[in-house]
Phi, psi and omega in degrees: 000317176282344168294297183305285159318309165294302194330301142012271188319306184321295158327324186265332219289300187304274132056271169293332188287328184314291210297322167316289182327288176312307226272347180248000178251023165266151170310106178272127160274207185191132162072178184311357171259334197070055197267159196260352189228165151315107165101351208235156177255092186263123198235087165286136206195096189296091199274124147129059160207083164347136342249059185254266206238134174183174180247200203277196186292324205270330188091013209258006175204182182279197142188175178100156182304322137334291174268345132340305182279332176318295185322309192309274193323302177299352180262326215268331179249042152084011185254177191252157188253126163206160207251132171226119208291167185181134191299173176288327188308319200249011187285336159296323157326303173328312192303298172320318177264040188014081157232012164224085186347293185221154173252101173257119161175055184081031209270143171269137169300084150221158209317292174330295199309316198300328175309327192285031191048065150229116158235167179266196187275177142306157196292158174207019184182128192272144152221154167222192182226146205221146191247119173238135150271148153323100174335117178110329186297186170280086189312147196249103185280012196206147158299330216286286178344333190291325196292141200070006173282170122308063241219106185288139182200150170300130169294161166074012163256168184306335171321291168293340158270007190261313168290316186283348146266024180268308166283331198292325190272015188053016171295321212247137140219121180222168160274138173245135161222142173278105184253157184271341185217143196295324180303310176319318161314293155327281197303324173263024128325305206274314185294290274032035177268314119327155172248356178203130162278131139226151219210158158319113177310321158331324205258319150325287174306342156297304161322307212274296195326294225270339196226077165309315168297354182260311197235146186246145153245134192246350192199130189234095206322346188277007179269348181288125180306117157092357159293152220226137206265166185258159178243143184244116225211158159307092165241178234202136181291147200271125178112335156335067197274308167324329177261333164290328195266327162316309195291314176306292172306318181302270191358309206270328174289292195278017172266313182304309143269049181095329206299343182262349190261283177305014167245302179318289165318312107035289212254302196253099153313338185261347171313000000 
């Protein structure tokens, strides 16, 4: 009987240390946002995609429309802002295994994305998707135009599902290369190992602005009849109801006063 008892004790003993463990190795959130640090904004963010997130020349801060808006949103709701870098493929995810608070990084809103325990902001940037060539090439007035091309695009984006459905459906057949960062797609654009990117039109019209002798955008999805522009939105780990409706109010403030128009005008010439 007493062997059977200390064995007992032993079970629960073991038991409570298990349950002590997990308890201590869950995440504490903190203050009325359910934030993962005191005090802190945690922004998970794929830097090095003009002109939302990238650093400076010097390398010494964050820059882009993103994180413009990012810095805003952590001041007006009294927090410190800071960035935790992360590839794009896997950046919703982060939000589940909690290593970010919110994710700003060009992200487009859709139902698919909403599956990643995430949800989002109100919208806060109009897209479409745009094919830019090397300046001088044949130009491609069309996706259809895409066929038989090489044609380059960032993985896990709307680029890319957007080409794929294009092929799955035999409008297209072209060669595809996958890149982790839309600069890479330039630059061997700028090379010629590719003949064509596509890409977010935002981020296209940036391209252009800055080396205009090099790259054309030859085809703009918004001229096609009854296409519908993507919206680009915060998200935010899902049931985090507190943090969502903070952020949707600063947004509805920095709409009301201009500020998002003077961020827009700034970043994006074509807004």
């Amino acid at each position: 009987m007493k062997k059977r008892l200390l064995t007992l004790a032993a079970l629960l003993l073991a038991a409570l240390m298990l349950c002590l463990s997990l308890t201590g190795c869950a995440k504490k959130h903190y203050g009325p946002y359910n934030l993962l640090k005191d005090g802190v904004l945690q922004v998970g963010s794929e830097i090095g995609y003009p002109p939302f997130e990238m650093k400076s020349d010097d390398g010494t801060e964050y820059i882009g429309l993103d994180m413009e808006l990012g810095k805003l949103i952590a001041d007006k709701l009294g927090l410190k802002f800071e960035v935790v870098e992360s590839d794009f493929e896997t950046i919703l995810k982060g939000l589940g295994t909690d290593r970010y608070d919110i994710v700003m990084s060009a992200i487009t809103i859709t139902p698919e994305r909403k599956k990643n325990d995430c949800d989002f902001s109100a919208p806060y940037i109009k897209n479409w998707q745009a094919i830019v060539v090397k300046r001088g090439s044949a130009p491609v007035t069309s996706p259809e135009g895409l066929a038989g091309l090489s044609v380059a695009y960032q993985e896990g984006t709307t680029s890319f599902e957007y080409l794929k459905r294009l092929r799955d459906t035999g409008a297209v057949n072209c060669e595809v290369s996958e890149y982790k960062k839309i600069l890479n797609c330039f630059d061997d654009l700028k090379l010629g190992r590719v003949d064509a990117v596509l890409c977010d039109s935002v981020v296209a019209e940036g391209y252009v602005a800055r080396d205009p002798s090099t790259y054309e955008i030859t085809w703009h999805q918004s001229t096609v009849e009854g296409e519908e522009p993507e919206l680009f939105g915060i998200a935010i780990k899902q049931g985090n109801i507190p943090l969502q409706e903070a952020i949707d109010k600063v947004l509805a403030e920095l709409e009301a006063d201009g500020t998002m128009d003077q961020l827009r005008d700034e970043w994006l010439k074509s807004q």
